[in-house]
C-alpha positions as CSV (number, residue, x, y, z in Angstrom):
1,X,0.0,0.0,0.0
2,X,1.5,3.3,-1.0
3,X,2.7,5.6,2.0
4,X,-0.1,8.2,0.7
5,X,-2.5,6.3,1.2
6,X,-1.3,5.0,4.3
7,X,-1.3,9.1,5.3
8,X,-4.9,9.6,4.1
9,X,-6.0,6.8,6.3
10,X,-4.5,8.2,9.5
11,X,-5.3,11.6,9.0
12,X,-9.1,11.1,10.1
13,X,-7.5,9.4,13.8
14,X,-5.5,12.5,13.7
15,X,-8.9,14.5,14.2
16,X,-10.1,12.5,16.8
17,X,-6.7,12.5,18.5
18,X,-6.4,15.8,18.7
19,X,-9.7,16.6,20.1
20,X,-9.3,13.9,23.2
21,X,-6.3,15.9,24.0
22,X,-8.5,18.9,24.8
23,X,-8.9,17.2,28.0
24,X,-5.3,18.4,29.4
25,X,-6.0,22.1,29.1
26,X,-9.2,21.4,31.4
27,X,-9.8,21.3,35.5
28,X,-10.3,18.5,37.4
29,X,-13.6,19.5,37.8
30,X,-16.3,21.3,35.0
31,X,-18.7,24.0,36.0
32,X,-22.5,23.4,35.9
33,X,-22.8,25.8,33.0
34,X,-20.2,24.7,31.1
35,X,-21.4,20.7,31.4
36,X,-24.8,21.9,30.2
37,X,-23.2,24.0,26.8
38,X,-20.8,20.4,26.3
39,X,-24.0,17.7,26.5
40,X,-26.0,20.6,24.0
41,X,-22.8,20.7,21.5
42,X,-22.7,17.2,21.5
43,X,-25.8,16.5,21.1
44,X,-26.1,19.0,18.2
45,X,-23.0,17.7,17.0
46,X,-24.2,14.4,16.8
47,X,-27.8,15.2,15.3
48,X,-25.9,17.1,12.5
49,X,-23.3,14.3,12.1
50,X,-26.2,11.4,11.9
51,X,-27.8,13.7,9.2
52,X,-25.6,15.0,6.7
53,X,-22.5,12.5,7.1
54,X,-24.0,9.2,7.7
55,X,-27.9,9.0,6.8
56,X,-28.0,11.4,3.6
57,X,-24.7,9.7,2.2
58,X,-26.3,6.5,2.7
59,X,-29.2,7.4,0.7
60,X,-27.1,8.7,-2.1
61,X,-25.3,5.5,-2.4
62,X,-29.0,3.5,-2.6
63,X,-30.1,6.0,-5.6
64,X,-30.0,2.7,-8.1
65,X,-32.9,2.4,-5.8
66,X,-34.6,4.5,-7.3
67,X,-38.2,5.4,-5.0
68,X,-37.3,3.1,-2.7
69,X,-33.6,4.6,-1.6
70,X,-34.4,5.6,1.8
71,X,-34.6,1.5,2.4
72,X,-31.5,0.8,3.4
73,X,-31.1,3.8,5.4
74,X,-34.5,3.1,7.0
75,X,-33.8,-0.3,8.2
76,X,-30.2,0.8,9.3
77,X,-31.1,3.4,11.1
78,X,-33.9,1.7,12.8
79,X,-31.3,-1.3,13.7
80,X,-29.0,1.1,15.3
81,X,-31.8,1.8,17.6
82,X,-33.1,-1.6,18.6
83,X,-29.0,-2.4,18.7
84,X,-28.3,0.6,21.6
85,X,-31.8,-0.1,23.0
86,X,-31.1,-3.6,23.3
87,X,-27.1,-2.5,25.1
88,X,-29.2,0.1,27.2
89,X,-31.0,-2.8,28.5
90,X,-27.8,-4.7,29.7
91,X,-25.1,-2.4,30.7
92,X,-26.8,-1.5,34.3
93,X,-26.7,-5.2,34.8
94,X,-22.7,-4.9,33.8
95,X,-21.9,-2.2,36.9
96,X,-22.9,-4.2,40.3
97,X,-20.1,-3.2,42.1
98,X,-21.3,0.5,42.2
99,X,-23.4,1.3,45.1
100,X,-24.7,4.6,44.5
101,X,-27.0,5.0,41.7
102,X,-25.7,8.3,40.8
103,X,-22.1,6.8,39.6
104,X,-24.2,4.1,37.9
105,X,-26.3,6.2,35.7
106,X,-23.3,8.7,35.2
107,X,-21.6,5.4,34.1
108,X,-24.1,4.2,31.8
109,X,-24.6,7.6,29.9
110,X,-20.1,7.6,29.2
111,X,-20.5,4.3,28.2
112,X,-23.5,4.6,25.8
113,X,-21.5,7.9,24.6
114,X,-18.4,6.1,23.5
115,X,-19.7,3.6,22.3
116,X,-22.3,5.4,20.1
117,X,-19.6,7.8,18.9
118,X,-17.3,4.4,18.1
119,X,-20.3,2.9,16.2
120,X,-20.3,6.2,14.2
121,X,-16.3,5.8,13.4
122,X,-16.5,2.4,12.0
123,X,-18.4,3.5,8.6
124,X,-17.3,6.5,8.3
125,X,-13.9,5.2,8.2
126,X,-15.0,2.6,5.5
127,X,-16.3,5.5,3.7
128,X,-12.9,6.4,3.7
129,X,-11.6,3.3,2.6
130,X,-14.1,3.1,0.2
131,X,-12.4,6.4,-1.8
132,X,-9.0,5.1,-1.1
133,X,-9.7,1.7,-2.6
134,X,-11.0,4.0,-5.6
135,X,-7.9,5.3,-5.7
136,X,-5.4,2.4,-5.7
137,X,-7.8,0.6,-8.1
138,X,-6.7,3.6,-10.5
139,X,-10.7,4.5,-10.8
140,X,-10.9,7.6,-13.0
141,X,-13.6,9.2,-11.0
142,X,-11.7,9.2,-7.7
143,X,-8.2,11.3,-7.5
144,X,-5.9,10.9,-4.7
145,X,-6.3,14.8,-3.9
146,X,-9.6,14.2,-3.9
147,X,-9.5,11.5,-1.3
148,X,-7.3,13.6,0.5
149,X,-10.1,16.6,0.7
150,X,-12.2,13.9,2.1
151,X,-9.8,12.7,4.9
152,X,-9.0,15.9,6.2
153,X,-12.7,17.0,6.5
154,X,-13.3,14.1,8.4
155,X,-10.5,14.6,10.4
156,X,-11.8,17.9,11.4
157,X,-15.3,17.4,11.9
158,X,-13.5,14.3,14.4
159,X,-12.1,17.0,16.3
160,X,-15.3,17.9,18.7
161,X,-16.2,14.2,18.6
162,X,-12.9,13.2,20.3
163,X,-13.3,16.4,23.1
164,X,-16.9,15.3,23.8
165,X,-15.4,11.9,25.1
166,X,-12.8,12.8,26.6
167,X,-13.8,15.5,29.0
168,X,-17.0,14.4,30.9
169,X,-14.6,11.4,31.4
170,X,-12.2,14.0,33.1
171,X,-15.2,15.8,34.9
172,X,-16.6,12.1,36.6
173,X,-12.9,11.7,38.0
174,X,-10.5,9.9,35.5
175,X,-7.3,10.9,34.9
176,X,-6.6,13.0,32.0
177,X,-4.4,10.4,30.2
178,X,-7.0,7.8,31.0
179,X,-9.4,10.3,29.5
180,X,-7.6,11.2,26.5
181,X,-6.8,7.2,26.0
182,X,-10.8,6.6,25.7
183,X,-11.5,9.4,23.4
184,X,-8.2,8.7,21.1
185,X,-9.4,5.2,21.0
186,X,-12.7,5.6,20.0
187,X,-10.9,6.7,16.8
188,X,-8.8,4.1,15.5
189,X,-11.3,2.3,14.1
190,X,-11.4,4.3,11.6
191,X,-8.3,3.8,9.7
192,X,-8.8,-0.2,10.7
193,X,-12.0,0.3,9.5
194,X,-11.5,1.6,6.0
195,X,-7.6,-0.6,5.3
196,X,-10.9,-3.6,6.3
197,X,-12.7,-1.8,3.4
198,X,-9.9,-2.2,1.0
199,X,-9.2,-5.4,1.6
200,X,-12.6,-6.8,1.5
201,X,-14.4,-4.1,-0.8
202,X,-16.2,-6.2,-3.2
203,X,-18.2,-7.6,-0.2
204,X,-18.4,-4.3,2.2
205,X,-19.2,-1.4,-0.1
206,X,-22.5,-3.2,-1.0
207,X,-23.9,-2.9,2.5
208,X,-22.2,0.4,3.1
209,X,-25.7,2.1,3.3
210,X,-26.8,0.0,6.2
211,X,-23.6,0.4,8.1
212,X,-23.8,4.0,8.2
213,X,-27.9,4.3,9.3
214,X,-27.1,2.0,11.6
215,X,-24.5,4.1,13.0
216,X,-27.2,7.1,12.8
217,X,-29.6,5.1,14.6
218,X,-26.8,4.8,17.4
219,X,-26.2,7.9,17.2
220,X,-29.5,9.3,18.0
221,X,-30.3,7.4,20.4
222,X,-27.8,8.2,23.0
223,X,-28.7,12.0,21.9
224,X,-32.7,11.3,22.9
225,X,-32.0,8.9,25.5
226,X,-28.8,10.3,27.5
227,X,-27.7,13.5,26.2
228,X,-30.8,15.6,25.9
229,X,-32.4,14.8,29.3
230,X,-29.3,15.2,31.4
231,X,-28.8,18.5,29.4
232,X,-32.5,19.4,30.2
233,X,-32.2,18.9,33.5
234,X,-32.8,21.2,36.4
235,X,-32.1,25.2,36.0
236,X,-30.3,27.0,33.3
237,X,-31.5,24.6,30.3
238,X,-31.7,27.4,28.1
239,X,-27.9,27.1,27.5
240,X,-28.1,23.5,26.3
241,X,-30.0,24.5,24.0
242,X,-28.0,27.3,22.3
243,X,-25.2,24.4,23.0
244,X,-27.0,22.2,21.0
245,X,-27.4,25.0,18.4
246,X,-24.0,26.0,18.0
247,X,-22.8,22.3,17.8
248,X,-25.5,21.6,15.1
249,X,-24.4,24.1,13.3
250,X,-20.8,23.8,13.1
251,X,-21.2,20.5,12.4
252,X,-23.5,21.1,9.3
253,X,-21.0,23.3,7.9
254,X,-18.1,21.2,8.4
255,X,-20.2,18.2,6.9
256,X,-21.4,20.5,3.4
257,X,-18.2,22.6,3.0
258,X,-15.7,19.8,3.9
259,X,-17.8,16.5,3.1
């Protein structure tokens, strides 16, 4: 595989990377306020994210479709529900040694987080290897600049993904390496994910569509189930909201301008 490439595939864990390390420029602690403008941002980030790079995408690539393209998206999406309401099920069941309820919930709501935004990685990382395999295949439609572009906006629009891990871990308590190690992590299956693409393209690009709803479906989930509520919660919701505004937002640009 050409060293390029090899580049192009790292450059979306670069995002992510660099976004977990956020955590080492915060306190030990987070204000109230602050907590509530973080769960809105994420949650707008995510909305935004679930939209325009995972669930419109996967309707594009189902336009051979023709009326019926929303399909795959539709059942995807609907999987990654039942999937994280099936997990949201189980994980309390997985946290018995915690006696007060409070660090069990707060534990629940991290772990539904990472996971949903680690769902969300593995596609779009395939969507990267999809490109790249477009590339190396010498396919005229796809240049390696091109590729590139797409890499690097992904990388970016990582960025607040990897911070919104990363630092509620550091506000519950965990170390900020420990911190930073979850929310880099949650990125490296994205160049995996896309050298998996490469290797085994003929089989994965086909149900490409699916895999990204599904990650949507994930996605919004932990948004409606965990994210919003806690964000609602007791006084000063009103900045959650313009949280959630702001991350939308920047997000949607990111995703049209950089996509």
């Amino acid at each position: 595989m050409d060293s390029s490439v090899i580049i192009g595939l790292l450059i979306p864990f670069l995002g992510t990377t660099l976004g977990a390390g956020c955590v080492f420029f915060m306190r030990q602690s987070m204000n109230r306020l602050v907590e509530k403008i973080l769960l809105g941002f994420a949650s707008g980030v995510m909305v935004a994210a679930s939209v325009w790079s995972l669930l419109i995408p996967a309707i594009d690539m189902s336009e051979d479709l023709g009326k019926f393209a929303f399909m795959p998206a539709a059942i995807g999406f609907l999987l990654g529900i039942g999937f994280l309401l099936m997990l949201d099920k189980t994980i309390p069941h997985m946290h018995l040694d915690y006696q007060e309820e409070g660090k069990k919930a707060q534990l629940k709501k991290t772990t539904m987080l990472v996971l949903a935004v680690t769902l969300h990685n593995i596609p779009e990382g395939m969507a990267v290897g999809v490109v790249f395999a477009g590339v190396i295949l010498g396919n005229n439609d796809v240049s390696l600049m091109g590729a590139m572009a797409l890499a690097i906006g992904i990388a970016i629009q990582n960025f607040p993904e990897g911070a919104i891990i990363s630092m509620p871990l550091r506000s519950e308590g965990a170390s900020k390496k420990k911190a930073f190690g979850y929310g880099m992590l949650s990125g490296i299956v994205e160049p995996i994910g896309a050298i998996i693409t490469i290797l085994l393209s003929r089989i994965v690009i086909p149900i490409l569509p699916y895999l990204l709803a599904f990650a949507a479906g994930a996605m919004m989930y932990v948004v409606v189930e965990e994210l919003v509520p806690e964000a609602s919660s007791g006084d000063h919701s009103n900045i959650a909201t313009i949280g959630f505004a702001i991350g939308f937002v920047v997000m949607m640009i990111l995703d049209v301008a950089l996509g």
